[in-house]
N, C-alpha and C positions, 0 to 999 in steps of 0.2 A: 297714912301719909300720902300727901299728895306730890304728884313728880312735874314739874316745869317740861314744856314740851321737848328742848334739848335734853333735860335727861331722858323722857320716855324713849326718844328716839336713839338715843345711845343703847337703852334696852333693846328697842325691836332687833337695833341690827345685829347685835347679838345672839339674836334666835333666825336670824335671816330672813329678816321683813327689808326689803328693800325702801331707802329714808333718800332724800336728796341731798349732798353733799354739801356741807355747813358747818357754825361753830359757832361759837359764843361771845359775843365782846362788850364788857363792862364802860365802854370807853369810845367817843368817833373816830380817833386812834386805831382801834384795834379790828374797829369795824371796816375800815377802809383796808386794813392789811390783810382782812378775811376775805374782801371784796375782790381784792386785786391777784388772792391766789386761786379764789372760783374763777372769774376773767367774767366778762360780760353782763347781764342783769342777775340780780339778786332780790332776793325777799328780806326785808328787817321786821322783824316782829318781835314785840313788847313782851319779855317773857315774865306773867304775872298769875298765881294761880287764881284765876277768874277767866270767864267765858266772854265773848262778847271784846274782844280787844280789837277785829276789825271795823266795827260802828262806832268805836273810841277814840280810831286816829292810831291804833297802836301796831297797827301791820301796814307797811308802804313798798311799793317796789319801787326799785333806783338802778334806772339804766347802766349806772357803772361804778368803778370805787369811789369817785367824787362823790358822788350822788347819795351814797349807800354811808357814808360819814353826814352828810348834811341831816339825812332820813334818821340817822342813830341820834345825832344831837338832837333833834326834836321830838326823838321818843323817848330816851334817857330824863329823868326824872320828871318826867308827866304821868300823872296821877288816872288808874282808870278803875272806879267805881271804891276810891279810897287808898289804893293800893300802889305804891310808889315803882316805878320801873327802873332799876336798876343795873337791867341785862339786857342786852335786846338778842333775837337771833340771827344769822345769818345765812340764808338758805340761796342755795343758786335755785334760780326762779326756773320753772320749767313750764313746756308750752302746754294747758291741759284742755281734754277733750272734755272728760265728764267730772264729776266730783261723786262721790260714795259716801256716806254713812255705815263704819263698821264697828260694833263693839260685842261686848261681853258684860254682860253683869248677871249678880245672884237675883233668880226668882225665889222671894220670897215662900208664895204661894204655893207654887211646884215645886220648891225645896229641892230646884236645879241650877245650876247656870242656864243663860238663856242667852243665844248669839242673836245678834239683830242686825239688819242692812236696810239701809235705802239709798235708793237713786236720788234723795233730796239731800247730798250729802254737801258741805262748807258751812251751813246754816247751824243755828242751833237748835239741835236735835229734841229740847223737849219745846220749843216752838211746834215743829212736827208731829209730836207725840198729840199735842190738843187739835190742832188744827187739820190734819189729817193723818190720822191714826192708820190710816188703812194704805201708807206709802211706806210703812216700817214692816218689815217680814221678819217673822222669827224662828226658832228654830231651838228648841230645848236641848241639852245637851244631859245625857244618861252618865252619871258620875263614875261611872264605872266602865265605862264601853266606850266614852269618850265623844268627839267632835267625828262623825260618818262622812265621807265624800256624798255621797246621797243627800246627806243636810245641805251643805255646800252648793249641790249642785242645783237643788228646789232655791234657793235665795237668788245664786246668777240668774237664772231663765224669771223669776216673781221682779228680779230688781230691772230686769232686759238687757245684762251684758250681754255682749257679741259670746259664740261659741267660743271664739277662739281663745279666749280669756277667763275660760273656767278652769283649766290646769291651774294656772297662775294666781286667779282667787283662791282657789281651795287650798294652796301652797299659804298664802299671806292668812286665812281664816283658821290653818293647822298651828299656824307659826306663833300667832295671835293666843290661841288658845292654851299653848305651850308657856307664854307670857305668864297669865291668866292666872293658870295651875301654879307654876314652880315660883310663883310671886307671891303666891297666898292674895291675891288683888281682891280687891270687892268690885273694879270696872277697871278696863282695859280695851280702851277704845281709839280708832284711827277715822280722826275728821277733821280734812278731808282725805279719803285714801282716792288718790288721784290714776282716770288711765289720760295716758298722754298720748299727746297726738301722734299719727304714725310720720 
């Protein structure tokens, strides 16, 4: 089963992955009244399970709740790659420094899970995978002994986070993993997991 990005992120914050405060609206109605209790600029995104919705038209930011109704009426029922949009979301926009690439999925092969990260992170991810392979780091994960801080910490220094941001990855890479596990998931991934400007 696949989860629409509003559910996922209803999941993360539940295991304490820190998400940007937001909400759902079927409606330019309801979008403006989401808008207007974030206050300021917002994110509206086309919630449709397909990848690719910001080269679609389907994610816009809108300075304010007027804006953020006009952005929802033009994304509510437009179509992206067959798929009708019927939700949009509504994220309070925040200012960001970098973008990340985090997930989880089953190796096959190793007959592990396998965590993976890159610094090429808002894009889509198997865009990366062909094109340069060698910006994605991974990191197996021992089914038994779990997700190591040690893992954790070869990824920040291979992906070039700042020191002072590896507490706080290895917390979001734990949290993630705990996802992962108690989901019975096949992928459980954060793109983009954003750091924000100081």
């Amino acid at each position: 089963m696949k989860l629409h990005e509003y559910q996922s992120k209803r999941l993360f914050s539940e295991y304490g992955i820190p998400i940007p405060r937001g909400d759902v609206a079927f409606t330019a109605a309801e979008a403006v009244n989401i808008a207007s209790k974030l206050g300021g600029s917002v994110v509206v995104k086309a919630q449709v399970l397909i990848g690719g919705r910001g080269k679609a038209g389907g994610v816009k930011i809108a300075e304010d709740k007027a804006a953020a109704g006009r952005c929802a009426e033009k994304i509510l029922g437009m179509e992206i790659s067959g798929l009708p949009v019927r939700k949009v979301l509504i994220d309070e926009a925040v200012d960001i420094d970098t973008e990340i690439y985090l997930g989880i999925t089953n190796d096959r092969i190793a007959k592990c899970p396998v965590i993976m990260a890159s610094a090429a992170g808002g894009i889509d991810i198997e865009e990366v995978a062909v094109d340069a392979p060698e910006k994605i780091v991974k990191e197996h994960i021992h089914p038994f002994l779990g997700l190591k801080n040690y893992q954790t910490r070869n990824m920040a220094v291979a992906i070039k986070l700042p020191e002072r941001l590896w507490k706080q990855f290895d917390d979001i890479c734990q949290s993630l993993h705990n996802v992962y596990t108690t989901s019975d998931a096949t992928l459980a991934e954060i793109n983009p997991l954003v750091v924000t400007k100081v």
